[in-house]
KEFI-778339 format. One line per field, with one value per residue: residue number from 1; y, z, x of N, C-alpha, C, CB in turn. Coordinates in pm, whole numbers, padded with zeros to 5 digits. Glycine has a CB too. Layout:
pos	c(NUM ...) .
nyy	c(Y ...) .
nzz	c(Z ...) .
nxx	c(X ...) .
cayy	c(Y ...) .
cazz	c(Z ...) .
caxx	c(X ...) .
cyy	c(Y ...) .
czz	c(Z ...) .
cxx	c(X ...) .
cbyy	c(Y ...) .
cbzz	c(Z ...) .
cbxx	c(X ...) .
This chain:
pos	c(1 2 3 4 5 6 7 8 9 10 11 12 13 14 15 16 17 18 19 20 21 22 23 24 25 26 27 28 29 30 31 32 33 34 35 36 37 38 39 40 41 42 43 44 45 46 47 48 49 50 51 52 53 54 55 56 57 58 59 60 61 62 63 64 65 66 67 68 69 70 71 72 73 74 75 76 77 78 79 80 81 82 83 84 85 86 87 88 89 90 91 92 93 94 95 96 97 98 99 100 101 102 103 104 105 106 107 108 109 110 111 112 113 114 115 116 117 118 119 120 121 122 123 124 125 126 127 128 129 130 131 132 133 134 135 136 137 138 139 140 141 142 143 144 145 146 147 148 149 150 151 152 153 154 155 156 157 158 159 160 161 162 163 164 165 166 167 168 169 170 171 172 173 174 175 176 177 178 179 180 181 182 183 184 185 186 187 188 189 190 191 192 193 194 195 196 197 198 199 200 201 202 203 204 205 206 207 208 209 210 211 212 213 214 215 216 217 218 219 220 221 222 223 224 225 226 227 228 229 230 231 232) .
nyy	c(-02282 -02634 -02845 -03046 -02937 -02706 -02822 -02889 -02634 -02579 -02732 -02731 -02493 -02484 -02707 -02514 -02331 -02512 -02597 -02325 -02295 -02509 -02457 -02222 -02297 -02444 -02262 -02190 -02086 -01753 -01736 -01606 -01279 -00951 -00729 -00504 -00190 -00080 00146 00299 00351 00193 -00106 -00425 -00734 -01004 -01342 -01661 -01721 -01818 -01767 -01476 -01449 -01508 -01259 -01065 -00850 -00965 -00861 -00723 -00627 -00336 -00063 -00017 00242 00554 00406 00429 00350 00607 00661 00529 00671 00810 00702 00486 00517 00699 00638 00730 00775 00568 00358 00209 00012 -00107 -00120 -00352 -00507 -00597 -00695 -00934 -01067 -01240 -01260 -00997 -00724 -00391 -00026 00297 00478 00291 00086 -00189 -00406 -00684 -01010 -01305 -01443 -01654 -01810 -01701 -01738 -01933 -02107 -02118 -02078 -01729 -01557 -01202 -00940 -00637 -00422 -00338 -00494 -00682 -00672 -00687 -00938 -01021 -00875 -00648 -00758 -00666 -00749 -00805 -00713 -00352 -00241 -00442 -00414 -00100 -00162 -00276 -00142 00032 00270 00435 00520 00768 00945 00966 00708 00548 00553 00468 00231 00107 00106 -00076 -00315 -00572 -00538 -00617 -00830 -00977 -01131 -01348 -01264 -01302 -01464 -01267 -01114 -01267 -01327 -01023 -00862 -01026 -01176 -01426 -01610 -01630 -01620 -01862 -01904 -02081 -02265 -02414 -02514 -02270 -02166 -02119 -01899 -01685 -01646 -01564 -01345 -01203 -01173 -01090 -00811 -00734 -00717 -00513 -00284 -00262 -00358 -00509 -00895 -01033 -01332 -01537 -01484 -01548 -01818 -01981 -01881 -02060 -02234 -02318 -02243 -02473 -02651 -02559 -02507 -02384 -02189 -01874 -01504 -01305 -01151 -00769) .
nzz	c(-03787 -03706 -03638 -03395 -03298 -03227 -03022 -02865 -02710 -02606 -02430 -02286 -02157 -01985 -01811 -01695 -01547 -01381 -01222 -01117 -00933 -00798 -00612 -00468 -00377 -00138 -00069 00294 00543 00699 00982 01197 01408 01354 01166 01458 01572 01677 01981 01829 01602 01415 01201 01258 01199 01292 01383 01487 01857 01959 01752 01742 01972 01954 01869 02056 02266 02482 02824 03133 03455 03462 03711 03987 04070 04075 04017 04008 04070 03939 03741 03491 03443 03687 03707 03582 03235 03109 02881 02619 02844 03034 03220 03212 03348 03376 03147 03067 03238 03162 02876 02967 03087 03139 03160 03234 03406 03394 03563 03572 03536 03433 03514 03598 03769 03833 03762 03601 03601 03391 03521 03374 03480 03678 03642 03754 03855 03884 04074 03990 04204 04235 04495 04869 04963 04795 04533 04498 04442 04179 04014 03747 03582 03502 03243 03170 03423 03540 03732 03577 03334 03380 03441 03244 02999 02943 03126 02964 02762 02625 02890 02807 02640 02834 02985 02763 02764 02997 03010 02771 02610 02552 02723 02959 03187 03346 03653 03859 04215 04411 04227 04107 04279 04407 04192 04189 04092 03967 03677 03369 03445 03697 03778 03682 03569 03777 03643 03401 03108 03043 03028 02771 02639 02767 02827 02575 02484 02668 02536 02284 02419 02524 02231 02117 02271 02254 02498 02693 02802 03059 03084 03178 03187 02962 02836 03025 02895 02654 02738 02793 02580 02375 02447 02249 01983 01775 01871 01842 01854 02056 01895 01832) .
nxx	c(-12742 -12797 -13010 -12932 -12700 -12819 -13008 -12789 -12682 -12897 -12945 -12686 -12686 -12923 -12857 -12644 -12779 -12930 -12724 -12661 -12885 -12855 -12604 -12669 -12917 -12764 -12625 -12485 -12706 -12702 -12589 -12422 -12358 -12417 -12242 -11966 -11966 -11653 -11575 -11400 -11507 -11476 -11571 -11584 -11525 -11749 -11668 -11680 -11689 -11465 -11242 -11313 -11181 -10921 -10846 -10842 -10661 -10422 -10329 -10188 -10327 -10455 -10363 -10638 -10656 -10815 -11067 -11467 -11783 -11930 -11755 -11848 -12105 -12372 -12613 -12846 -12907 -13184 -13419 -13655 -13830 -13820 -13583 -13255 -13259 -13465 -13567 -13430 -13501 -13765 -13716 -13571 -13745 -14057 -14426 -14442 -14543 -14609 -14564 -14754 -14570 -14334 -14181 -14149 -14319 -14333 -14288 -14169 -13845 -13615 -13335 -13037 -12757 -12784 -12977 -13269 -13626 -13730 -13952 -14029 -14098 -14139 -14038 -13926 -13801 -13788 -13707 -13398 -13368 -13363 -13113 -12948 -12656 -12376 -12241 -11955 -11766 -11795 -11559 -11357 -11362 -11270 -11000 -10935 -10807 -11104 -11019 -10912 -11105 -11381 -11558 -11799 -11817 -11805 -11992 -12198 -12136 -12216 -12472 -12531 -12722 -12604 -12418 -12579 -12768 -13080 -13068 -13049 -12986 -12808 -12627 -12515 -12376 -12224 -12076 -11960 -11682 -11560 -11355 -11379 -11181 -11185 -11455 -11761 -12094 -12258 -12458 -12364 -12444 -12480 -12250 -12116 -12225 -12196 -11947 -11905 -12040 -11889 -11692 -11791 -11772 -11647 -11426 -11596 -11560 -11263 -11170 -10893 -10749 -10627 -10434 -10473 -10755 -10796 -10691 -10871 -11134 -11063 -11065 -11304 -11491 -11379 -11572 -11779 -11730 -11893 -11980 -12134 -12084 -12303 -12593 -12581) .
cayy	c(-02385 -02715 -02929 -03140 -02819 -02585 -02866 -02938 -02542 -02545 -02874 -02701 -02340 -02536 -02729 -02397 -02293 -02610 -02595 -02238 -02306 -02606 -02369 -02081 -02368 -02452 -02165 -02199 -01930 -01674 -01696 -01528 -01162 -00851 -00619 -00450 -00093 00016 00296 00441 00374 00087 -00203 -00556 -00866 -01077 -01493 -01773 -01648 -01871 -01696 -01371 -01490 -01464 -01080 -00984 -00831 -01038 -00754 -00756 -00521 -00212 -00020 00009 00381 00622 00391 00454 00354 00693 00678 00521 00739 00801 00628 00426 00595 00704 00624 00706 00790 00394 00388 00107 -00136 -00158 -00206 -00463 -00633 -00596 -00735 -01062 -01167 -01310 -01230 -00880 -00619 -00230 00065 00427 00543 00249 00037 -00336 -00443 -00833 -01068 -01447 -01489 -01784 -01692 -01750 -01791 -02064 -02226 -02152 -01981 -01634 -01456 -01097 -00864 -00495 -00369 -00282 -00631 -00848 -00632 -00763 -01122 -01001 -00797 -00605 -00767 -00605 -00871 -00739 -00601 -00238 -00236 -00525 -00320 -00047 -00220 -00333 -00046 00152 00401 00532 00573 00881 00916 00938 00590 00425 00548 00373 00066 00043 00134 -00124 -00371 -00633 -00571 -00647 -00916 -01008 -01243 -01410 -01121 -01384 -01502 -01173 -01082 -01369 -01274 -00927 -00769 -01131 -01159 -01514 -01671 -01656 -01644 -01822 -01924 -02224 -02290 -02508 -02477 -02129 -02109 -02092 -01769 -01600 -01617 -01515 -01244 -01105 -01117 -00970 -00669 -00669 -00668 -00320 -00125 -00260 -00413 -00637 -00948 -01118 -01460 -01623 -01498 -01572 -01933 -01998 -01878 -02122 -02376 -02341 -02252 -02574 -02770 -02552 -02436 -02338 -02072 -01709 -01424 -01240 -01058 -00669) .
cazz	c(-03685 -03722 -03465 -03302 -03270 -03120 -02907 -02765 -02688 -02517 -02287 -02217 -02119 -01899 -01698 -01629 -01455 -01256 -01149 -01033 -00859 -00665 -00525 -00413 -00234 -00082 00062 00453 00634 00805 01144 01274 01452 01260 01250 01513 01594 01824 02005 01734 01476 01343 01200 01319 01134 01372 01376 01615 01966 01985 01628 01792 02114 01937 01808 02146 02320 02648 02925 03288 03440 03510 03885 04008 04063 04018 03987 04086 03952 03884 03571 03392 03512 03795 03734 03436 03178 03056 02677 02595 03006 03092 03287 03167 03443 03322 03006 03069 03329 03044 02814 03029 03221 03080 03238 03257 03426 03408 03583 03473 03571 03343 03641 03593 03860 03818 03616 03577 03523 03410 03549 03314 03545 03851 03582 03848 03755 04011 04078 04088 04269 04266 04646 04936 05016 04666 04386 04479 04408 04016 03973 03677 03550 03407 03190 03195 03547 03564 03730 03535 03260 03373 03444 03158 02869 02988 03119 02808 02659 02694 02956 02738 02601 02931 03024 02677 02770 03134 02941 02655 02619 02536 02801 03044 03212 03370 03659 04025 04233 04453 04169 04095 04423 04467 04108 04236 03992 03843 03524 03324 03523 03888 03832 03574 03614 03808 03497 03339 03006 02953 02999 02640 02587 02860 02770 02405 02560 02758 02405 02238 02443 02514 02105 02080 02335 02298 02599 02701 02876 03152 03007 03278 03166 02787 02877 03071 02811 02516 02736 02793 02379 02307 02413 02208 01872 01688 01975 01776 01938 02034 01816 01959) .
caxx	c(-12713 -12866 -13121 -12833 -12635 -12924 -13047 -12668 -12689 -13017 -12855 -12564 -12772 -13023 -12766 -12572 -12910 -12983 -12590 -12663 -12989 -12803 -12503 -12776 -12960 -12715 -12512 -12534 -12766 -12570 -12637 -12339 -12467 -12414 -12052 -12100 -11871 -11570 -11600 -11355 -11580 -11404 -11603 -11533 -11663 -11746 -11636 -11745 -11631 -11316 -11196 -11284 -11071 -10780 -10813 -10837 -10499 -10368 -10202 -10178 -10445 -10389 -10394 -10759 -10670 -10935 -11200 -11584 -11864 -11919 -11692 -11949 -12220 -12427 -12701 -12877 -12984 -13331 -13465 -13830 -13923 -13771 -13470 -13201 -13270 -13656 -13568 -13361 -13609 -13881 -13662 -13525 -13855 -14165 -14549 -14441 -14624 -14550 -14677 -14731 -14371 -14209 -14126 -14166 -14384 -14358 -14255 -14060 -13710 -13513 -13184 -12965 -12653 -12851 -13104 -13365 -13702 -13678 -14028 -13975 -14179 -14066 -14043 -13806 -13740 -13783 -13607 -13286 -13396 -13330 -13019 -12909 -12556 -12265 -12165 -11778 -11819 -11741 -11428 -11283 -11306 -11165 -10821 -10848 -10875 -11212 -11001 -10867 -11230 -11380 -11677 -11914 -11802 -11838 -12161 -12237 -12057 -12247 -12609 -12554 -12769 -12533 -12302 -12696 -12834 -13118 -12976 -13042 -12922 -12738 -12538 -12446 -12305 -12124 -11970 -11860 -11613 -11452 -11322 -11397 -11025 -11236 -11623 -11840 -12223 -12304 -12548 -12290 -12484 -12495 -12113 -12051 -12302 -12156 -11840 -11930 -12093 -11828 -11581 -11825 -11762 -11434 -11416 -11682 -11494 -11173 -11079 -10819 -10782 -10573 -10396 -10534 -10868 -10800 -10736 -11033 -11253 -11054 -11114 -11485 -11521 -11334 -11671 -11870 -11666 -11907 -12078 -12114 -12087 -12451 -12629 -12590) .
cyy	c(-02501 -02809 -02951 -03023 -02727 -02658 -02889 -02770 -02510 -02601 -02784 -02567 -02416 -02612 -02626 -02354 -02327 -02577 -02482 -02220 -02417 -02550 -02257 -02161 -02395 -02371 -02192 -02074 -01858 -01667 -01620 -01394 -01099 -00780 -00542 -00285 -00080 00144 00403 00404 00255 -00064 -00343 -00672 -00949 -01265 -01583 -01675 -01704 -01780 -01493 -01325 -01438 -01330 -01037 -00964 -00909 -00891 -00786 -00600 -00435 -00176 00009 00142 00459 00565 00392 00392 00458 00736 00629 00546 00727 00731 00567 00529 00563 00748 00634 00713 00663 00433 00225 -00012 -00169 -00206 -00307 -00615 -00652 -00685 -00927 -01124 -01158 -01254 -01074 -00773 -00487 -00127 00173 00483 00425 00151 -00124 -00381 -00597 -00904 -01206 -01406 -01609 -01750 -01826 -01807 -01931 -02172 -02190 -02016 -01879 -01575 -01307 -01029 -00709 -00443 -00356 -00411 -00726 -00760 -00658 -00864 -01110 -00863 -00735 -00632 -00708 -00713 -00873 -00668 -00474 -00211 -00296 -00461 -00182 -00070 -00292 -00251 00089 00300 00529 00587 00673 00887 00906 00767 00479 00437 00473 00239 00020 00060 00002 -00313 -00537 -00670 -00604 -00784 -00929 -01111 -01270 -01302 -01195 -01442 -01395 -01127 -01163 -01356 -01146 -00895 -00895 -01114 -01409 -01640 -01720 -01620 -01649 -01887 -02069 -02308 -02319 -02461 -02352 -02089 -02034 -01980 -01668 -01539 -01542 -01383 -01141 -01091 -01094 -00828 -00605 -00600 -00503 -00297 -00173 -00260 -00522 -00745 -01003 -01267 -01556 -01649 -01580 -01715 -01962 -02007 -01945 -02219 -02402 -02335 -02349 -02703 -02729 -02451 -02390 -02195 -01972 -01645 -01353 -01136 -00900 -00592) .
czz	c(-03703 -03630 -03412 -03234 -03154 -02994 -02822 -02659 -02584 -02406 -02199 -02110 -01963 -01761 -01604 -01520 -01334 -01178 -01065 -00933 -00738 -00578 -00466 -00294 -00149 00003 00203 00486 00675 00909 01271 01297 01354 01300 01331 01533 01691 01856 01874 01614 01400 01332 01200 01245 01199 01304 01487 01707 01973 01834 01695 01929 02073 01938 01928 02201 02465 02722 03069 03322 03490 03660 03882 04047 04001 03996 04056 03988 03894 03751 03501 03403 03613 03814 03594 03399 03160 02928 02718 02727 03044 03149 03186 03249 03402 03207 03021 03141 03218 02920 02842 03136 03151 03176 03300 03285 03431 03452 03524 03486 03459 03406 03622 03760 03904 03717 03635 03492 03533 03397 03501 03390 03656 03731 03645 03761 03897 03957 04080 04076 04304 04420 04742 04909 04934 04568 04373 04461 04272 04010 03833 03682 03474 03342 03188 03337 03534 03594 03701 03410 03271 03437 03331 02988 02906 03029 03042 02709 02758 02805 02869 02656 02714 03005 02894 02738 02909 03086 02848 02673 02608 02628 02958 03061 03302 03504 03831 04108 04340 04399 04132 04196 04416 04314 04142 04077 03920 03716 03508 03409 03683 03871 03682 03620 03622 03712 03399 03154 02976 02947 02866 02614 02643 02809 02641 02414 02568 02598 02345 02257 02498 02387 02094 02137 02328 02416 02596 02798 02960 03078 03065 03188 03017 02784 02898 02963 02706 02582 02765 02610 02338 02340 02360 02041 01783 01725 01893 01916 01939 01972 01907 01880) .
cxx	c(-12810 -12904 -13021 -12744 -12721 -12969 -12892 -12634 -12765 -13020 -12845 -12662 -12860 -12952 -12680 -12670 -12956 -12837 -12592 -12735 -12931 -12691 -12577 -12858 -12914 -12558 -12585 -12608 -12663 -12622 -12566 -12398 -12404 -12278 -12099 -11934 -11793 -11578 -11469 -11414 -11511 -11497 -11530 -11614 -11690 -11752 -11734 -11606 -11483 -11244 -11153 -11140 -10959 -10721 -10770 -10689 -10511 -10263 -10262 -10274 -10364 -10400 -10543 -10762 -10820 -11096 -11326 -11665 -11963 -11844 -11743 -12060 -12282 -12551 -12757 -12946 -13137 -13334 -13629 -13923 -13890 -13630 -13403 -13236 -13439 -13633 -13532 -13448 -13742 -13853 -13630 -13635 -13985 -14302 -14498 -14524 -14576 -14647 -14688 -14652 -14285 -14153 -14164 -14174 -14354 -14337 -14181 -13969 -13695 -13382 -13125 -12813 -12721 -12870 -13250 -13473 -13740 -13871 -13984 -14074 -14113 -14163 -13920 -13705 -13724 -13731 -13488 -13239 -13366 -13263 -12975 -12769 -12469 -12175 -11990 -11852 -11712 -11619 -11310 -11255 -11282 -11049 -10773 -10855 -10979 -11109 -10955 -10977 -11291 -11513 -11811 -11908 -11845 -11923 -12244 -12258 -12179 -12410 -12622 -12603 -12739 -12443 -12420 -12753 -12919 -13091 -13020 -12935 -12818 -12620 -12438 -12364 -12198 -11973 -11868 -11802 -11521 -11443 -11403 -11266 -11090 -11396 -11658 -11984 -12219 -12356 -12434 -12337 -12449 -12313 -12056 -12119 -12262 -11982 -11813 -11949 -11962 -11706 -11651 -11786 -11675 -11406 -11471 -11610 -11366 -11074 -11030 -10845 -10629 -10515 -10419 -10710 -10884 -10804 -10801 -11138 -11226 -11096 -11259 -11555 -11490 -11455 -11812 -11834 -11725 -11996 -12042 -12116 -12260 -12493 -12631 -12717) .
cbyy	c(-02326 -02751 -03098 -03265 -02745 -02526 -03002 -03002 -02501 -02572 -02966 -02641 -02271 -02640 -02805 -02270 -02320 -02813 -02590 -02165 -02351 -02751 -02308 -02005 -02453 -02527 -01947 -02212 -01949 -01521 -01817 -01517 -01083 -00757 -00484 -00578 -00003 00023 00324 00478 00534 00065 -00183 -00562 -00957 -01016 -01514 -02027 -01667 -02092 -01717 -01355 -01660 -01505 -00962 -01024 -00637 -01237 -00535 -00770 -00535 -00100 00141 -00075 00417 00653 00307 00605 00259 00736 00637 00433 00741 00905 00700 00283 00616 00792 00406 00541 00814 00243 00401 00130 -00106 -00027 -00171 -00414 -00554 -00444 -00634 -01032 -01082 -01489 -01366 -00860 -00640 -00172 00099 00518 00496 00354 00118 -00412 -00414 -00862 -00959 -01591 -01436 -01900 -01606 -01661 -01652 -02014 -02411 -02137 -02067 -01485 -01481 -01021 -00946 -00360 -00456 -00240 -00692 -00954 -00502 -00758 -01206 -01003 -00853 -00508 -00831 -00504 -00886 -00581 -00679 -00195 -00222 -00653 -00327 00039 -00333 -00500 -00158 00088 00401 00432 00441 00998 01017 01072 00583 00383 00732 00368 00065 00138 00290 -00086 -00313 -00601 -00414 -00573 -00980 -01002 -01197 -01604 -00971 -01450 -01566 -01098 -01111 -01577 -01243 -00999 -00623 -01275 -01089 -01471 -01504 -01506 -01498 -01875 -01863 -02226 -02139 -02683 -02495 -01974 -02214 -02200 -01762 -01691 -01712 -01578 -01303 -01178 -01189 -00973 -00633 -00826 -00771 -00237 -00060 -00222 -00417 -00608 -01031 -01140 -01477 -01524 -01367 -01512 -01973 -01872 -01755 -02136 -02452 -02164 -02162 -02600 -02857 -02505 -02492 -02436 -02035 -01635 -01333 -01211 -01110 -00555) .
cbzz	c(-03541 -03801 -03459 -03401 -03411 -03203 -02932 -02892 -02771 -02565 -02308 -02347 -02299 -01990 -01751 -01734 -01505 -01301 -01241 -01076 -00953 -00716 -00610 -00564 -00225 -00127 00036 00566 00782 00780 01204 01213 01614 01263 01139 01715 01592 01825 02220 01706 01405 01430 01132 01490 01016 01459 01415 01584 02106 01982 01485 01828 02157 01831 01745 02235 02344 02611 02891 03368 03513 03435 03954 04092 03977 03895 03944 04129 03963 03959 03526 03351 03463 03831 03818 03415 03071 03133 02555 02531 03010 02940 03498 03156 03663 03295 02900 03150 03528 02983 02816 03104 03416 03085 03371 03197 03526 03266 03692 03462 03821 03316 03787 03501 03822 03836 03526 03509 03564 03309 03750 03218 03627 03986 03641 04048 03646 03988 04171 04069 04390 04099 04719 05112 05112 04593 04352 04523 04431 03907 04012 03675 03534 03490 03037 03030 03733 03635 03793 03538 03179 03383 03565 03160 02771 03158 03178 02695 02602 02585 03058 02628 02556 03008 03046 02577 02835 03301 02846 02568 02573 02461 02806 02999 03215 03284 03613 04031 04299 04474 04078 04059 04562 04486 03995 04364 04075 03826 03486 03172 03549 04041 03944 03424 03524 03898 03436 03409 03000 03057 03012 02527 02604 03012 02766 02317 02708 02960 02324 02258 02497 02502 02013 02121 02512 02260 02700 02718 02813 03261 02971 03462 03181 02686 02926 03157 02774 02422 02830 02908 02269 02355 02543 02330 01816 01606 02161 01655 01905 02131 01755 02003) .
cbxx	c(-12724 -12831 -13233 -12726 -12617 -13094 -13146 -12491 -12705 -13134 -12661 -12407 -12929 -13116 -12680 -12536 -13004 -13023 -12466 -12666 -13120 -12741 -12378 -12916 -12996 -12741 -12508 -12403 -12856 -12511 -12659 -12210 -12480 -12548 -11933 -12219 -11912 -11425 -11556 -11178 -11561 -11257 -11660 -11558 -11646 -11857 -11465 -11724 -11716 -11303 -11367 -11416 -11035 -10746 -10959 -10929 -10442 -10221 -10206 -09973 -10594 -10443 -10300 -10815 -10548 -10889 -11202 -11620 -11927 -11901 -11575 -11959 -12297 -12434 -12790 -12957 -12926 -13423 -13410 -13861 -14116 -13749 -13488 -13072 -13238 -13796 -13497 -13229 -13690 -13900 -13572 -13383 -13880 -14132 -14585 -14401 -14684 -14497 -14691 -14803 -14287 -14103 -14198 -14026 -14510 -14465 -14152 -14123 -13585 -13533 -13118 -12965 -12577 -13079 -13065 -13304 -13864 -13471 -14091 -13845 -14218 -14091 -14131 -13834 -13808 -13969 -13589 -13245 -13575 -13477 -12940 -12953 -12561 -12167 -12216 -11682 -11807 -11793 -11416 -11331 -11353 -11186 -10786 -10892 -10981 -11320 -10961 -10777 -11359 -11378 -11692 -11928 -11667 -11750 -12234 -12146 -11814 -12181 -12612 -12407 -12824 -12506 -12157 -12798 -12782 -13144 -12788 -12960 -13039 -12802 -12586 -12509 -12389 -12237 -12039 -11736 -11511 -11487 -11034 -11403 -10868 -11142 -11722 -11778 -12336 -12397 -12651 -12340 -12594 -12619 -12035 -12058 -12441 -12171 -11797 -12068 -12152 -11762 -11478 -11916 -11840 -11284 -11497 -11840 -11537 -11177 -11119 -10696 -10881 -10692 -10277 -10533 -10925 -10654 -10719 -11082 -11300 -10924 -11039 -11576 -11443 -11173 -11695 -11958 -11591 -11948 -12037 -12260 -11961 -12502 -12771 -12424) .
C-alpha cells in the first residue's frame, strides 16, 4: 500500500471515531423512572405520563359493595420496627426528629398539595395538621379494579410508597375519596406530578379510570407534555 493510500485509510479510520464520539455525546440522558411491575408480574416501560394515559383502560366504576378500609389492611405496615406512616413522614419533612419507638416527633413540611410550609408536631391535637395521602384514594381504587387483586396486593398498594404522601391534613380531607374528575391540589403547580403520580399507579396495579377522570388528567398533561411519570 503506498503513503497516499495508508494515509487516506488512517483519515477515513479516525473520522469513523470522531463520528462515533459525537453520537455517544450526544444521546439524551434518560431521565424517564425505571419499568416498574404489575401486580402480575408484568413489566411496563414506562413513557411521559400523557403516553402512559393512553394505556390505561376507561370503565364506569364499579358498586362500592364490600368496601372497608380493611381490604387493604388494618393498619400500616411495619419495615425494620417503623410503621408506614413514619416512614413516609421521615421521608416528606425536612428538620426531622425521631424518637426511640420510630415515631417522628417534628419536622417541616412543604405541602405539596396548599404550597404552604406546615409545622408538625406529633401529639393529640397537632398530628392531624400532616396527613398521610393515598394518592389513588382507597376506595377509588377499589371501584375501579382493586377488587380483583388479591389482599395481599392491596395491602401492598395502600403501603407503597409511591401510592404516599406527605400532605396538609386539611387538604386531604377536603379530597376525601375523589378521583382526578372532582379533586385536584389547590397548588396549581404541582398538578402535573400529581396526576403523573396517580397514573403511575393506576399502571402498577392495574387500575382503571372513569372517562371523566381520563379527560381531566389529558387536560392538565397538555400544559406539561413532557411530565414523566415518578420514579417508584
Amino acid at each position: 500500500m503506498d503513503v497516499y493510500k495508508k494515509r487516506r485509510v488512517i483519515v477515513t479510520y479516525l473520522s469513523l471515531i470522531i463520528f462515533a464520539a459525537v453520537i455517544f455525546i450526544n444521546i439524551p440522558n434518560q431521565t424517564q423512572a425505571d419499568p416498574v411491575s404489575s401486580p402480575n408480574n408484568v413489566t411496563i416501560d414506562n413513557g411521559t405520563a400523557l403516553q402512559v394515559l393512553t394505556t390505561l383502560a376507561i370503565k364506569g366504576r364499579a358498586p362500592k359493595t364490600d368496601y372497608s378500609r380493611e381490604q387493604f389492611g388494618k393498619d400500616w405496615n411495619v419495615t425494620g420496627g417503623c410503621d408506614t406512616r413514619n416512614i413516609i413522614l421521615n421521608r416528606d419533612l425536612t428538620n426531622v426528629l425521631i424518637d426511640e419507638s420510630c415515631n417522628v416527633t417534628s419536622g417541616l413540611l412543604n405541602d405539596p398539595y396548599t404550597g404552604k410550609i406546615i409545622q408538625f408536631i406529633r401529639g393529640g391535637s397537632t398530628s392531624s395538621l400532616v396527613q398521610i395521602d393515598h394518592v389513588v384514594a382507597l376506595s377509588d381504587a377499589w371501584q375501579k379494579g382493586a377488587q380483583k387483586l388479591t389482599y395481599q396486593q392491596r395491602v401492598t398498594l395502600a403501603n407503597d410508597p409511591l401510592e404516599l404522601l406527605a400532605v396538609d391534613g386539611q387538604a386531604n380531607m377536603n379530597k376525601s375519596d375523589g378521583d382526578a374528575a372532582t379533586w385536584l391540589p389547590p397548588n396549581k403547580p404541582f398538578r402535573c406530578q400529581y396526576v403523573a403520580r396517580q397514573i403511575a399507579i393506576k399502571q402498577k396495579y392495574e387500575l382503571w379510570l372513569t372517562q371523566a377522570e381520563h379527560d381531566e388528567m389529558a387536560n392538565i398533561l397538555a400544559k406539561c407534555l413532557d411530565q414523566l411519570l415518578p420514579n417508584p
